[in-house]
C-alpha positions in Angstrom: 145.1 -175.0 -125.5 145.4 -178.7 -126.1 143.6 -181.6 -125.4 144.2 -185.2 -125.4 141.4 -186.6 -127.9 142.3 -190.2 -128.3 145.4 -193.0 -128.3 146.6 -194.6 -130.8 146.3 -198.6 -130.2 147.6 -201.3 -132.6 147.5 -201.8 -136.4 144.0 -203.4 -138.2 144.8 -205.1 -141.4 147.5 -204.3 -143.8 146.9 -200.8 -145.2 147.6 -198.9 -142.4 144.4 -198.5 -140.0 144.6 -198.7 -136.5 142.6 -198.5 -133.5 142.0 -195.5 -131.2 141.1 -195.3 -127.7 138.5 -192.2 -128.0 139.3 -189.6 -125.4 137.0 -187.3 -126.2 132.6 -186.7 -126.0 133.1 -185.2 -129.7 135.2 -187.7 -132.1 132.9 -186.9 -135.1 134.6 -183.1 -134.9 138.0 -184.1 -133.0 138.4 -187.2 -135.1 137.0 -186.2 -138.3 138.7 -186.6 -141.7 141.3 -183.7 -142.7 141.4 -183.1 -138.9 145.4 -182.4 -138.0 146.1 -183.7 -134.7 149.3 -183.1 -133.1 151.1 -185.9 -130.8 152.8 -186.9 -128.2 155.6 -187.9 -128.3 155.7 -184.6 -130.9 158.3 -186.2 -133.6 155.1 -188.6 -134.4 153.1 -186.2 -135.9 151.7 -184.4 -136.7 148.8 -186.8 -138.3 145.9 -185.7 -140.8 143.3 -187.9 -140.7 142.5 -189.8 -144.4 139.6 -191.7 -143.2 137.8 -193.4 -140.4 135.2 -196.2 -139.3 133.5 -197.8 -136.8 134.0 -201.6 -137.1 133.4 -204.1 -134.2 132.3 -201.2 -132.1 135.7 -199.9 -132.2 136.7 -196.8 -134.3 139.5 -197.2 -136.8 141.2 -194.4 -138.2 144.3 -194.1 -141.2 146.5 -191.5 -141.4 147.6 -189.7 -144.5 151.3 -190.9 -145.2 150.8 -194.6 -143.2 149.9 -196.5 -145.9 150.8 -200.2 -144.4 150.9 -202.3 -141.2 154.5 -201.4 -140.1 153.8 -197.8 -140.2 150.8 -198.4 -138.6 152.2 -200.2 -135.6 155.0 -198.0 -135.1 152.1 -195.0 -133.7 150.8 -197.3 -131.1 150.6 -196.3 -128.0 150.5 -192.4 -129.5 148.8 -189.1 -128.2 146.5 -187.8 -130.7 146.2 -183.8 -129.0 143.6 -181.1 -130.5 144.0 -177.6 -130.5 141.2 -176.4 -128.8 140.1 -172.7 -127.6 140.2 -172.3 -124.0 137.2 -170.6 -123.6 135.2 -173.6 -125.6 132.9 -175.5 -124.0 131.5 -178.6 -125.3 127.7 -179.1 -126.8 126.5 -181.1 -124.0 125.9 -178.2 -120.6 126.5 -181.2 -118.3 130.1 -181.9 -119.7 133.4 -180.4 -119.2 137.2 -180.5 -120.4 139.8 -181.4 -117.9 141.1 -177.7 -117.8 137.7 -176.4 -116.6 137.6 -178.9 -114.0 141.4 -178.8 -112.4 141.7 -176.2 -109.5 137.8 -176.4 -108.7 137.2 -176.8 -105.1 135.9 -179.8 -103.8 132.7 -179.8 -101.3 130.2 -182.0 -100.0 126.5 -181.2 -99.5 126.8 -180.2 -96.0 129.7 -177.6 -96.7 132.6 -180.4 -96.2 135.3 -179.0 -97.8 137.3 -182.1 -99.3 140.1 -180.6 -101.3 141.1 -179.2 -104.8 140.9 -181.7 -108.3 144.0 -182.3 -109.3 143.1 -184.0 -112.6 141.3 -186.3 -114.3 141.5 -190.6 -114.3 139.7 -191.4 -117.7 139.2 -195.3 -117.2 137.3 -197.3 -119.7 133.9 -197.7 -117.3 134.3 -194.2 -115.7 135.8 -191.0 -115.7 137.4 -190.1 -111.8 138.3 -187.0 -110.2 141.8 -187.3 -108.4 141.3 -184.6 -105.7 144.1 -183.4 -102.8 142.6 -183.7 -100.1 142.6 -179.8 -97.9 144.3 -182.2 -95.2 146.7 -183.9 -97.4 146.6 -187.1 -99.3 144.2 -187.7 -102.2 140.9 -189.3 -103.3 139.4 -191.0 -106.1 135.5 -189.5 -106.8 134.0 -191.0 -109.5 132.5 -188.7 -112.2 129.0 -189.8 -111.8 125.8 -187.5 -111.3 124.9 -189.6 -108.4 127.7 -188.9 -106.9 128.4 -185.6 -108.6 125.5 -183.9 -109.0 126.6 -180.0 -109.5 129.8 -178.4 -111.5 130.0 -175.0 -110.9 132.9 -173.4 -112.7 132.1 -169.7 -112.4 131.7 -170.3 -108.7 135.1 -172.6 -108.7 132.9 -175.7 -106.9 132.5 -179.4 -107.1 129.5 -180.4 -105.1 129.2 -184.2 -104.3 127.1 -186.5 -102.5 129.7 -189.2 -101.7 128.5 -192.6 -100.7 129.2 -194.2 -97.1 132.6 -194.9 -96.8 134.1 -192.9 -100.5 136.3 -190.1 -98.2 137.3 -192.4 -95.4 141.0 -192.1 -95.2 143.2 -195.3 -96.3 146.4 -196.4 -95.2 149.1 -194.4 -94.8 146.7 -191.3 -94.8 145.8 -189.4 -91.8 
């Protein structure tokens, strides 16, 4: 299976380094050097990874074969993917990959059902779980314990604790 580990952003310097939106819990494995990462769009890649560092809180990474700026730039905006087991499951019991969460069933603490994830929004301050709702329409939960305290993949259940207000319809929905 594969999974999205990072984006390529823009060039740093002029020997081919550039900047990479980390999509993954695990970039010291995902990310690491000699990793071969295949991308999208495919005719990118695929990219082995000569070296990388952490500068300005940011983590820059150069490619073997990108040796300057122009090369560089010309990635940006690049998938990095990693070929990952299906049946894998990261170090951390309390974190998942996408696949494990799409299809799970969405319920509230009192039995609620609210619908089936979808996918996943990864935004830079939180992760979100795009859900259909059973009744059509879709909601945005953010992936917080507070609001999500149990994943139950074996049992195929989200259970959540939404605030006042989070599963109100908008809009449009009904």
């Amino acid at each position: 299976m594969q999974l999205v580990v990072a984006r390529i952003g823009r060039a740093h310097g002029i020997k081919g380094e550039v900047t990479v939106e980390v999509r993954t819990d695990e970039p010291e494995l995902r990310l690491a050097p000699g990793a071969v990462l295949a991308t999208e769009p495919a005719e990118a890649g695929p990219l082995t990874v000569a070296e990388g560092r952490v500068h300005s809180g940011r983590l820059l990474l150069r490619f073997e074969g990108v040796s300057d700026r122009s090369a560089a730039e010309a990635l940006r905006n690049t998938l990095l993917v990693a070929e990952v087991d299906p049946q894998e499951r990261p170090e951390d019991p309390e974190e998942f990959y996408d696949h494990q969460l799409a299809g799970l069933e969405v319920v509230t603490r009192d039995g609620t059902r609210v619908g089936r994830i979808a996918g996943i929004a990864h935004l830079p301050a939180q992760d979100l779980l795009v859900v259909h709702r059973t009744g059509g329409g879709e909601v945005l939960i953010p992936f917080v314990t507070e609001i999500v305290p149990e994943v139950d993949p074996a049992g195929g259940t989200v259970l959540i604790d939404p605030p006042a207000g989070l599963l109100d319809e908008g809009p449009g929905e009904s």
